[in-house]
C-alpha angles and dihedrals in degrees: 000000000000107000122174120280083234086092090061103059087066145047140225109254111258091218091067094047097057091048089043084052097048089053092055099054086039082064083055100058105264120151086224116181106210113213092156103072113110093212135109106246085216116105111232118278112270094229085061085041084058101052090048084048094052097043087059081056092052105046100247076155103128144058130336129219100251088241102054132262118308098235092047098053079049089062097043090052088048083049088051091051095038100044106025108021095241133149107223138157140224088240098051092056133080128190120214143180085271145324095283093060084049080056088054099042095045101045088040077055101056121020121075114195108295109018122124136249126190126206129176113230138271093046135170103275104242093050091078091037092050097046077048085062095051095056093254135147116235116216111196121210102198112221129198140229086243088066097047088248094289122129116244121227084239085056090050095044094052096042084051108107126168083262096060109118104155136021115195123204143169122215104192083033126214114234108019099034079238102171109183109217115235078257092059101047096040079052082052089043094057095052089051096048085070098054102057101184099060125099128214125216109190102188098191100167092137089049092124096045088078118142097185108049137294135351106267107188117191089229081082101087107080090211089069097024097109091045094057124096100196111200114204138160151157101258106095115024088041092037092235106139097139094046092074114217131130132151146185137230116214156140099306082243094056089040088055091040091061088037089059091044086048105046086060093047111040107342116210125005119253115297089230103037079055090055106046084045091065089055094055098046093050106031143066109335095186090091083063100043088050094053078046093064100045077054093059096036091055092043088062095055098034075057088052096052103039081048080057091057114089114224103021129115129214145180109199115248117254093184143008116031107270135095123210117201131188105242103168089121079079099058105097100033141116145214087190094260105046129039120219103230095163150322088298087061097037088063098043090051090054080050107053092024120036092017094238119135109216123157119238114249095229088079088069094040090260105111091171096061146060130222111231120182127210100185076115138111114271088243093054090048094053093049092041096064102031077065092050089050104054091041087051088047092064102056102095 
């Protein structure tokens, strides 16, 4: 069956394989500890619930504005105040089913064939795919652990060519828990002032799972503003993944441009998800400090464990709720039966043979590392890597 060679120039997110792998052998009746999934493991918060409840009750049962509606871009323009001390508009701002589908619109709206895109690794895994779809050309800055995974402006500077249209971040960052200081992005905003053609998407959906002070958004220095394509969404600080809504705040001509691409794709986000939105923007955020809270809780002791593994190493989180070790001690080595080739290997070994679900580094451009959530409950972590550490035990 002949498809289109769109679907070569991408790949399937490995996050969703291994979680689509640890399912399987689940059916099968594998006691599988899942440490790959990116969700919070918190339910919604009932007064969001409610709303949702109470929009149901009121018919918001047909068709949205593309945009979003009016009184929601309101709220996340008061959130944006509010949180983040940003002057935004309703009409700078689109609402979409999720903050992937922010990612797509902004970057469709924004690469032609050929132009490059530079993204620090390790990076989220659909930025580079989509960027693949568009026709663009990604251009990787590799990171390191000594800099806490986090690009220099020396490392920007040096990736910018007169090609160079868009440059994508995350800050928290999934998959390091990278978080960049006010210093550290006005020291990236300089780079970029003098390089007048390049975009900037900030996608900051981990911003209130922060471990080391406030939120700090690039969109912040006047001088780029217009130039920023911030991606937010409710996912992760309301624990609403499967509620699906995300949204940007832009330039009015870059927030028309992804109106116009969505409007052809999926048109306006769900009535009820909109509505119970409103409600989580707006309404009690101690749900969300609390979750806030587990998350630290959990970050300390995933520390003290990876700290009780020989050969891993490890930068402490400062945001989201994964950590990413560095686990290549491990390549060349045998439990008498695999051999551990990579970090592939390596997570398909904690699958099959200790029952844990972690995702390889090399989704993220990292192929030294290993992707290990902890949006679990304290006794699964404990039992997941007590699992990791007596596999790992057994390569020799």
């Amino acid at each position: 069956m002949q498809l289109s060679s769109l679907l070569d120039r991408f790949n399937e997110p490995e996050t969703l394989k291994m979680a689509k792998l640890g399912r399987e052998l689940r059916a099968k009746g594998f006691d599988i500890t899942d440490l790959s999934l990116g969700e919070p493991d918190f339910d919604t918060p009932d007064h969001i619930k409610s709303a949702a409840s109470k929009a149901i009750a009121d018919n918001y049962s047909h068709y949205t504005p593309v945009a979003g509606y009016l009184d929601l871009r309101e709220a996340i323009c008061t959130k944006l105040k509010r949180d983040n001390g940003l002057d935004y508009t309703p009409d700078q701002v689109i609402v979409s089913t999720g903050a992937k589908q922010s990612i797509f619109n902004t970057v469709m709206s924004i690469v032609d064939a050929g132009d490059e895109v530079i993204i620090p690794t390790p990076y989220w895994v659909t930025y580079s795919e989509i960027v693949k779809m568009a026709g663009g050309v990604v251009k990787f800055v590799h990171t390191s652990l000594e800099n806490g995974y986090k690009i220099t402006p020396a490392e920007l500077e040096a990736a910018i060519t007169s090609n160079t249209k868009l440059f994508i971040f995350s800050s928290p960052c999934n998959p390091s828990g990278a978080v960049y200081s006010k210093e550290e992005l006005k020291a990236l905003a300089e780079v970029f002032k003098k390089h007048p053609g390049i975009f900037i998407m900030s996608d900051e959906i981990y911003e209130f799972i922060n471990y080391v002070g406030s939120h700090e958004s690039i969109a912040q220095f006047g001088f780029l503003k217009e130039r920023v394509i911030i991606v937010n969404g409710l996912s992760k600080g309301y624990a609403m993944t499967g509620w699906r809504l995300g949204y940007i705040a832009a330039h009015p001509a870059i927030a028309k441009a992804c109106e116009k691409i969505q409007g052809q794709t999926t048109s306006g986000a769900n009535a009820v998800t909109q509505r119970a939105a409103i409600a989580a923007l707006t309404g009690d955020s101690k749900p969300s400090a609390m979750m806030v809270e587990e998350f630290t809780k959990r970050r300390k002791r995933v520390m003290e464990l990876l700290n009780g593994i020989p050969g891993i190493a490890c930068s402490e989180p400062e945001g989201a709720f994964y950590v990413f070790p560095d686990v290549k001690r491990y390549f060349g080595k045998s439990d008498g039966e695999e051999t551990i080739a990579n970090a592939d290997d390596l997570c398909m070994y904690l699958l099959n043979k200790a029952h844990v679900s972690t995702v390889t580094g090399k989704a993220f451009g990292e192929p030294d590392c290993i992707r290990i959530s902890f949006a679990n409950s304290m006794a699964n972590i404990e039992k997941g890597f007590s699992r990791i550490k007596e596999a790992l035990a057994k390569l020799n």
